[in-house]
C-alpha positions in Angstrom: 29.6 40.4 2.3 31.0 37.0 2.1 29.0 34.7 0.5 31.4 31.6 0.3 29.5 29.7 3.8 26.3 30.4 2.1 27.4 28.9 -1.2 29.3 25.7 0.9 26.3 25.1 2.2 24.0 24.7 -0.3 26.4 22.2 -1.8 26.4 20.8 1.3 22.5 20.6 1.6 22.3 20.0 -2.5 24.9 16.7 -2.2 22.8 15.5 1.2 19.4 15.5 -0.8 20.7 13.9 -3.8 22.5 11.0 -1.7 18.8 10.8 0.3 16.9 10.6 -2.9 18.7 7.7 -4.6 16.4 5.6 -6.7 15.6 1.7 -5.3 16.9 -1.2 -7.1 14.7 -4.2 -7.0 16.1 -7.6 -8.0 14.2 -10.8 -8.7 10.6 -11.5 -8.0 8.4 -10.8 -5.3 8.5 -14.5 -3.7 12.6 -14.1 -4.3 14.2 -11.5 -4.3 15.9 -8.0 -2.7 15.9 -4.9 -2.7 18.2 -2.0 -2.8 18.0 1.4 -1.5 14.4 0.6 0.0 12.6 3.9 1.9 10.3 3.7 4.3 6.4 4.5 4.1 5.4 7.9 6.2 3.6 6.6 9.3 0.7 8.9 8.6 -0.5 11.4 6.2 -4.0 13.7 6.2 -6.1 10.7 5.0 -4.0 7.0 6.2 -1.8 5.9 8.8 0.2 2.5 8.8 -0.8 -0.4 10.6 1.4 -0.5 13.8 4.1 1.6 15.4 5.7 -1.7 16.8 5.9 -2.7 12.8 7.5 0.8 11.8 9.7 0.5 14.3 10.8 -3.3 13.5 11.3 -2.2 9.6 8.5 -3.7 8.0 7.4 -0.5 6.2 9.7 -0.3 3.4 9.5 -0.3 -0.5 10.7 0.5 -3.6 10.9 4.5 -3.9 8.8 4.5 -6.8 6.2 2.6 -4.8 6.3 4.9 -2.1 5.9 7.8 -5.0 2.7 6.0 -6.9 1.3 5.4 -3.4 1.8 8.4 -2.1 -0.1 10.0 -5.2 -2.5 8.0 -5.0 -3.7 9.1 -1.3 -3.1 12.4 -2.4 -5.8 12.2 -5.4 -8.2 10.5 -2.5 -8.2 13.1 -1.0 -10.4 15.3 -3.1 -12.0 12.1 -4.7 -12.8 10.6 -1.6 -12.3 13.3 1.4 -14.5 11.5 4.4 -12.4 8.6 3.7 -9.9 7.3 5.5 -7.0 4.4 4.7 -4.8 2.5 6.2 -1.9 0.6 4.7 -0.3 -2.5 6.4 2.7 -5.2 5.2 5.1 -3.9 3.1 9.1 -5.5 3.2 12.2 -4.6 4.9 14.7 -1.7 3.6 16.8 -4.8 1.9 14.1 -7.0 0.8 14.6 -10.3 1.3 12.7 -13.3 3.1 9.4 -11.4 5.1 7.8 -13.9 7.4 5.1 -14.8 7.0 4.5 -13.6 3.5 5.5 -15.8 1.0 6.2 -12.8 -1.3 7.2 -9.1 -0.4 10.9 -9.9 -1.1 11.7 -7.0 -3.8 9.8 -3.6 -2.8 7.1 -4.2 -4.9 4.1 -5.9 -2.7 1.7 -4.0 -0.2 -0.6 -5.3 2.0 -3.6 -2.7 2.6 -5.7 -3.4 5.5 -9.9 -2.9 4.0 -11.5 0.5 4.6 -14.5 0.3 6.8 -17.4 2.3 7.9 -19.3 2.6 11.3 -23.0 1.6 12.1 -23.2 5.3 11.2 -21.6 5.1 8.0 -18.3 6.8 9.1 -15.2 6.1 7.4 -13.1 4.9 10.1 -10.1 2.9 10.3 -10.2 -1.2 10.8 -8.3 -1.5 14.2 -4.8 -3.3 14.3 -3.3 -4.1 17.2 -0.9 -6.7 18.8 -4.2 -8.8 20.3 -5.4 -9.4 16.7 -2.2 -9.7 15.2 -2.1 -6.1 13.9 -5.5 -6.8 11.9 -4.8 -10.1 10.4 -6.9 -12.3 12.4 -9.8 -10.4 11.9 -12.3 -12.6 9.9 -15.5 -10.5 7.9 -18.0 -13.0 6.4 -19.1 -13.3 2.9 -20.9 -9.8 2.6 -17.7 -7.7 4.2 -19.3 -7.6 7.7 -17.6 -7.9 10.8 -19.5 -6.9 14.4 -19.8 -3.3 13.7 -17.7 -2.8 10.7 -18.7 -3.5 7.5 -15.7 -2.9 4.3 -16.8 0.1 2.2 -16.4 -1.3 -1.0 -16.5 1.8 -2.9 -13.5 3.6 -1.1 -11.9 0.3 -1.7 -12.4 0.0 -5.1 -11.5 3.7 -5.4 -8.2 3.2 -3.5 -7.1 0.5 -6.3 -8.1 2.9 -9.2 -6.1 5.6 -8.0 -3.2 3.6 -7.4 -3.4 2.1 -11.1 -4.1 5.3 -12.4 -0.8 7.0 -10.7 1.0 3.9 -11.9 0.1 4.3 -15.6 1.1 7.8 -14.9 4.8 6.8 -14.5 4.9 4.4 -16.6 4.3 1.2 -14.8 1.4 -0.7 -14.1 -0.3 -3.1 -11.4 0.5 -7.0 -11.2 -2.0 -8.3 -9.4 -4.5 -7.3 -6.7 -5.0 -10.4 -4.0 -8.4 -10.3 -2.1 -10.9 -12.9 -1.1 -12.5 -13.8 -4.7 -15.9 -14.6 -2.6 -15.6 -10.5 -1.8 -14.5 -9.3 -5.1 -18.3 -9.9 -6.7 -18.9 -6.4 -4.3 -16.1 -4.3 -6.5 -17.8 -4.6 -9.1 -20.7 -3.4 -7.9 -19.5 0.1 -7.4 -19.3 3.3 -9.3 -15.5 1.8 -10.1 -16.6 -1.8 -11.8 -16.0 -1.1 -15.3 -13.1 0.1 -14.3 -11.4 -2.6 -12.7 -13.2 -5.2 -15.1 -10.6 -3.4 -17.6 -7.5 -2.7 -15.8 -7.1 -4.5 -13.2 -6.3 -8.4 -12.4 -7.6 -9.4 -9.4 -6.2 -13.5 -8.1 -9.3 -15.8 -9.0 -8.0 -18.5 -7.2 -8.1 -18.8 -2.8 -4.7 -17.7 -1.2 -2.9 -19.6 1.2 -4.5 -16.6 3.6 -7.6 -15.5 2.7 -6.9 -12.1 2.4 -10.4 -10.9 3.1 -9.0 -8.0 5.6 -7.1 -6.9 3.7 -5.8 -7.0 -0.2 -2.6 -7.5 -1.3 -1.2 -5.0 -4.3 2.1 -5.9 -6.7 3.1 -3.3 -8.5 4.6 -4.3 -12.1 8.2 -2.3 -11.7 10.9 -3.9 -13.7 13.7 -5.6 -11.7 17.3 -6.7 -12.4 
């Protein structure tokens, strides 16, 4: 039996998965830099979906690869920590970083934008809708106790959401930045079963964005960059 087209093409396949799995480079900051070797966020997975299809498509979905690996994790562990929950993720950069209007930052791979779990009247997790008529979630505006119409933010999935990503962070090695969200909504936080938590770990923006960022919170991962 010959075994030499077998053997070419695991080489084949070997050298093809090593040239797809290249690391990301990030250079500079978030507010200017690039980025090298940017992948792109799945669309979906069993517990999240991205914001917009239209988005995907444009490139605005990509990060640094170890990103994409901590917040991949991190959905992952949500989904036996948190398993009626559902997230959604929105803003990320393009595959070669660079100027992202009309963020100010998200140059280098290392910034997300994750749009606020909500639940129903009922209490179901569902996801916040984002579409071209609200400018893919953005103009939505919840007032000061996270309640818009019939959504209010779940506060506890939230808060869970930004553990887990700290916690798979730590895990490799790295750590958060900064979390930017509305600092009239951050009182709720740490209010849940998680407050302690991010009392310790985490450092949330005291002072009001250029953008309120009260649907949704903004996430820099501390990666370093060359």
């Amino acid at each position: 039996m010959n075994k030499q087209p077998a053997l070419v093409s695991f080489i084949a396949l070997f050298f093809v998965t090593s040239v797809g799995a290249e690391d990301s480079v990030c250079f500079g900051t978030t507010s200017n830099g690039r980025l090298e070797h940017g992948v792109k966020l799945p669309a979906s997975g069993e517990n999240y979906e991205g914001y917009s299809d239209i988005a995907r498509l444009a490139g605005r979905t990509y990060v640094h690869s170890t990103v994409q690996d901590i917040v991949l994790n991190a959905y992952a562990t949500l989904e036996s920590e948190q398993p009626e929950k559902v997230f959604k993720y929105a803003e990320t950069g393009f595959e070669l970083g660079g100027k992202f209007k009309p963020h100010k930052t998200h140059q280098n791979g290392l910034s997300i934008d994750f749009m606020v779990p909500v639940v129903n009247p009922s209490g179901e997790s569902v996801h916040l809708p984002t579409h071209p008529f609200n400018r893919f979630g953005y103009d939505i505006e919840f007032d000061n106790d996270g309640r818009l119409d019939e959504w209010r933010i779940d506060y506890e999935a939230m808060a869970a959401h930004i553990v887990a990503l700290h916690k798979a962070s730590v895990k490799r090695g790295y750590n958060l930045w900064r979390v930017i969200f509305a600092p009239e909504l951050q009182p709720h936080l740490y209010k849940t079963q998680y407050g302690s938590y991010l009392a310790k770990h985490i450092q949330f923006s005291k002072k009001r964005s250029w953008v309120r960022h009260d649907e949704h919170y903004h996430v820099d991962f501390a990666i370093p960059c060359k």
